[in-house]
C-alpha positions as CSV (number, residue, x, y, z in Angstrom):
1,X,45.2,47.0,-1.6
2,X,43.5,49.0,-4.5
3,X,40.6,51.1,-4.1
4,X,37.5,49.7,-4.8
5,X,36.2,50.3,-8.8
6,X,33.0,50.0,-10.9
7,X,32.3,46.5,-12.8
8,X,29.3,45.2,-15.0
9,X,28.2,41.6,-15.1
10,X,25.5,41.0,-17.9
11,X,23.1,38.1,-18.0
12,X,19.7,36.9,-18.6
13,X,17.0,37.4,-16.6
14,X,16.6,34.2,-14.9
15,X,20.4,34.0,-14.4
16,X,20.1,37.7,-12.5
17,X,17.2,36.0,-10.5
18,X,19.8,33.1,-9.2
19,X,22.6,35.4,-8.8
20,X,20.4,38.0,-6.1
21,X,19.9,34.6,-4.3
22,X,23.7,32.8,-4.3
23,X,25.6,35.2,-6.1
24,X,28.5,35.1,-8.7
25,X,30.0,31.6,-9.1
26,X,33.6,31.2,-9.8
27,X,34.7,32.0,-13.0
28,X,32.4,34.5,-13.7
29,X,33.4,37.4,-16.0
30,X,32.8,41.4,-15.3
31,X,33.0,43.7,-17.9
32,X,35.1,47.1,-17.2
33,X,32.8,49.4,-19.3
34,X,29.1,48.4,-19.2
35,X,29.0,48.4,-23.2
36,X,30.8,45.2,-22.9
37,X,28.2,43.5,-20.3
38,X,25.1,44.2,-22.6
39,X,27.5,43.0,-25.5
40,X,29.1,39.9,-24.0
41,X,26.4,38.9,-21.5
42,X,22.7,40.1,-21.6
43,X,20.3,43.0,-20.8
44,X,20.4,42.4,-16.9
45,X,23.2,44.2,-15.9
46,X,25.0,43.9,-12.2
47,X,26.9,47.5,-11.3
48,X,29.2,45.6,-8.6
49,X,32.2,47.0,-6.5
50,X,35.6,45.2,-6.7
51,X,39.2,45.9,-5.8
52,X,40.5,44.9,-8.7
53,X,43.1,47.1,-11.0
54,X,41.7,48.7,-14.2
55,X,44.6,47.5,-16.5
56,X,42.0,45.0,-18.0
57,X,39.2,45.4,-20.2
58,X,37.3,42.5,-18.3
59,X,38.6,39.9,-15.1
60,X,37.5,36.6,-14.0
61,X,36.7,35.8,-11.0
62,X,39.0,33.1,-9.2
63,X,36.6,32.1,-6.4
64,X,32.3,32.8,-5.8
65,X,31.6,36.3,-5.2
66,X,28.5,36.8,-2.6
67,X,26.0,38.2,-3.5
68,X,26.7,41.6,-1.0
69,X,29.1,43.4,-3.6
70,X,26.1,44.0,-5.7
71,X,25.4,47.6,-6.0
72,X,22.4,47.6,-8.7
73,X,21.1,45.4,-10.9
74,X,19.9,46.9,-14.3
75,X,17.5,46.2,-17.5
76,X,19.2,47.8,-20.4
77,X,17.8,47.9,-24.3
78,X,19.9,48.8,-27.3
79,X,18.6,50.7,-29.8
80,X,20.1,52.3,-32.5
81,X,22.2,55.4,-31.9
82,X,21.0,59.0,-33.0
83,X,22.7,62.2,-32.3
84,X,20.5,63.7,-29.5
85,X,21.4,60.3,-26.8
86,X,23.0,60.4,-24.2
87,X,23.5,56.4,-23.1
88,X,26.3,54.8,-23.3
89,X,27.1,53.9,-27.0
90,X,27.8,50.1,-28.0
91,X,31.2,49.6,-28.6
92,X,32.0,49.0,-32.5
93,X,28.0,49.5,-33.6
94,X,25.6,52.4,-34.3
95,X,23.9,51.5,-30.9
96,X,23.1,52.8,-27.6
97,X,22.3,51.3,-24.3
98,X,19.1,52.3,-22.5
99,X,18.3,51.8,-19.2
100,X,14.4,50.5,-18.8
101,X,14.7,50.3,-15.3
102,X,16.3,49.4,-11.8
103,X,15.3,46.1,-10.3
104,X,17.7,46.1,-6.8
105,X,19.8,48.8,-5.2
106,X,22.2,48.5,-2.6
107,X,24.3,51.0,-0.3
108,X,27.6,51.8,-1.5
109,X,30.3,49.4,-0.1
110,X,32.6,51.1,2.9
């Protein structure tokens, strides 16, 4: 069994609104760096726990995750990067990524 690890799961805001309720269906992809999830998926961004290896840069998932392995859901901007940031910068782009806020927080998975 691996240890549990940090993923990212962008979306829109109505789809975050769904996934608090039912959470992740299957198939859904998670991002290993959060770059990726504001890229790839949207400016809602889950932080979620999973024991899953970190040989790949994102994983599908193979069956519906509940909604419990949600650590924190996210709003995120991206704005263009200057020297004196310090977010997270946009893979490939002159970007960063900005949190606005926190819209849920959970405890930290045992």
């Amino acid at each position: 069994m691996n240890a549990k690890k940090v993923w990212w799961h962008g979306t829109c805001e109505k789809h975050a609104r769904i996934i608090l309720q039912s959470g992740f269906k299957k198939g859904t992809y998670f991002a290993a760096h959060l770059e990726d999830a504001i890229s790839f998926g949207g400016d809602h961004v889950f932080t979620v726990w999973l024991d899953w290896p970190r040989r790949y840069w994102q994983i599908r998932s193979g069956s519906h995750f509940p909604a419990s392995i949600i650590r924190n859901l996210d709003v995120y901007m991206v704005r263009p990067f200057d020297m004196e940031s310090v977010a997270s910068r946009v893979a490939g782009k002159d970007e960063v990524a900005v949190r606005l806020r926190n819209l849920a927080t959970k405890k930290v998975p045992t």
